[in-house]
FIBAMI-12750 format. One record per residue (C-alpha): residue in three letters; x, y, z. Coordinates in steps of 0.25 Angstrom, whole numbers. Layout:
N
 resn    px    py    pz
  ALA     X     Y     Z
...
END
This chain:
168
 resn    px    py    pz
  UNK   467   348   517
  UNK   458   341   506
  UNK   456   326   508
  UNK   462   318   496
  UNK   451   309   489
  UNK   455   296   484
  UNK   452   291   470
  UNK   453   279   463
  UNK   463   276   453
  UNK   467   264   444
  UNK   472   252   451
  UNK   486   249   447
  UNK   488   240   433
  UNK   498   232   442
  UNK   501   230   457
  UNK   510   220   461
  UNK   507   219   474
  UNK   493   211   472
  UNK   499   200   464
  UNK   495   193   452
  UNK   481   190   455
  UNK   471   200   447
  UNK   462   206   455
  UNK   449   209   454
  UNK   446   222   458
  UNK   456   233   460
  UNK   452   249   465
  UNK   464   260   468
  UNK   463   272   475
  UNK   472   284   476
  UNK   472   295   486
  UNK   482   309   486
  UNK   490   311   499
  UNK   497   322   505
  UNK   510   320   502
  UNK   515   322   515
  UNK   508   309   516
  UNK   519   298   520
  UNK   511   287   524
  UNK   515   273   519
  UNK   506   265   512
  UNK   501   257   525
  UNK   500   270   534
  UNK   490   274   523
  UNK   483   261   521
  UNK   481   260   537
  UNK   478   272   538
  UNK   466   270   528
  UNK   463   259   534
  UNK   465   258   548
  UNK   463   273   550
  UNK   449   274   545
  UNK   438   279   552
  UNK   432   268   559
  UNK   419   267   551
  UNK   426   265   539
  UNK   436   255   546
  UNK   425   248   551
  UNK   417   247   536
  UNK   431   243   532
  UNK   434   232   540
  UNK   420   226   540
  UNK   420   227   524
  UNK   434   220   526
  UNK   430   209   534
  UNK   415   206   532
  UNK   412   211   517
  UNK   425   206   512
  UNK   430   195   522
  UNK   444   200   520
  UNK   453   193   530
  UNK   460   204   537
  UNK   470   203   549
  UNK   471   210   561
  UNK   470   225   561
  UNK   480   228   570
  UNK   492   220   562
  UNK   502   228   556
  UNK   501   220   545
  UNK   487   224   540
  UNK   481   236   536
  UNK   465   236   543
  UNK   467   221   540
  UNK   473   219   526
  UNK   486   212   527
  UNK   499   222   523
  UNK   506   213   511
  UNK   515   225   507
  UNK   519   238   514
  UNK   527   247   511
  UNK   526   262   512
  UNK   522   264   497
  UNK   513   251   497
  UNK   504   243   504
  UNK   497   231   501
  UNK   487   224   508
  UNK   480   213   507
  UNK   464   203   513
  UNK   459   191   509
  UNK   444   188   508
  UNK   439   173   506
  UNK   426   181   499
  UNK   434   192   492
  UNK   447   190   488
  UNK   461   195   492
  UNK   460   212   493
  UNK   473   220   491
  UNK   477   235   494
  UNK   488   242   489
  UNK   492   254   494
  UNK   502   263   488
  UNK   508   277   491
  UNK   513   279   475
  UNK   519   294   483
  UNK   517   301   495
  UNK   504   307   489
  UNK   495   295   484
  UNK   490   282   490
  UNK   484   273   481
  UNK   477   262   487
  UNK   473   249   478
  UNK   464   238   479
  UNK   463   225   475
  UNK   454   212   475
  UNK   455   199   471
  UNK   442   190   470
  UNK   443   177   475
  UNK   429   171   475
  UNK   424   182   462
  UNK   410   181   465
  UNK   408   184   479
  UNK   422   194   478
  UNK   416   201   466
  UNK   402   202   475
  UNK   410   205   488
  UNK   417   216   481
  UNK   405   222   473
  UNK   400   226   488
  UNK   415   229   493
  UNK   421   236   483
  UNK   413   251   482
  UNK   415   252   497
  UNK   431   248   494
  UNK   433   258   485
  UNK   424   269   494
  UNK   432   264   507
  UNK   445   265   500
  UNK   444   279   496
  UNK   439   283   509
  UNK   450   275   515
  UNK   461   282   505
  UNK   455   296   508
  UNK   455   294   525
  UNK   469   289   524
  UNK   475   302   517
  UNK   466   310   525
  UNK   473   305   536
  UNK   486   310   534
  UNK   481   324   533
  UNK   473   322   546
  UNK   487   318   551
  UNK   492   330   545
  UNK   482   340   552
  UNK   482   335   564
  UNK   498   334   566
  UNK   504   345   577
  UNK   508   358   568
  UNK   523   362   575
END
């Protein structure tokens, strides 16, 4: 078994799903799957997010909440993902969304284009340009280093799955 790497890749001339407003800063990032791999877009986005090792959850969610001041709800509701609440489900797409009184609104697309790729995509609205831009000078490497990581745990996961299911 090799362990897929993700890379970056353009971000997408037009999403719908973040509305007119122009953003401010953009990433995407791709990762190759088994394609065996059936997860919907929410199973891989939880699985990234919620499933990750608890150091990386931890440095997640501080980032989150003291670095960024997202406004997160409760963990434990089905409708958020680590937090970020679900604006769009379905098992192609995900969509979620935060708020931050210093940042700005944050949005994630995940897509499943095919059984074999995950594309996960990033976008950030300024509200206050100064402090946002400040705020995400700081943010923003460890965004795009955590993401990848994040991308490259959740599809490692499924293989793990696979290697540890009962032969018959």
């Amino acid at each position: 078994m090799t362990r897929e790497r993700a890379r970056r890749v353009p971000v997408p001339v037009r999403e719908p799903l973040i509305g007119a407003d122009r953003y401010d800063y953009a990433d995407a990032f791709e990762i190759q799957l088994d394609e065996s791999d059936a997860r919907s877009a929410e199973e891989f986005a939880r699985c990234a997010l919620e499933e990750a090792p608890w150091l990386v959850r931890g440095t997640v969610s501080v980032a989150h909440r003291y670095l960024l001041r997202l406004r997160l709800g409760p963990r434990s509701s089905s409708d958020h993902v680590f937090g970020w609440k679900i604006r769009t489900s379905d098992p192609d797409l995900i969509q979620l969304e935060a708020v931050s009184p210093f940042l700005g609104r944050g949005v994630i697309v995940g897509r499943r284009p095919d059984r074999a790729r995950t594309v996960i995509t990033t976008y950030v609205f300024f509200t206050r340009p100064v402090l946002s831009r400040a705020l995400w000078t700081v943010a923003g490497p460890l965004h795009r280093r955590v993401a990848v990581y994040l991308l490259e745990h959740a599809a490692a996961q499924r293989h793990l799955a696979d290697d540890l299911a009962p032969v018959r």
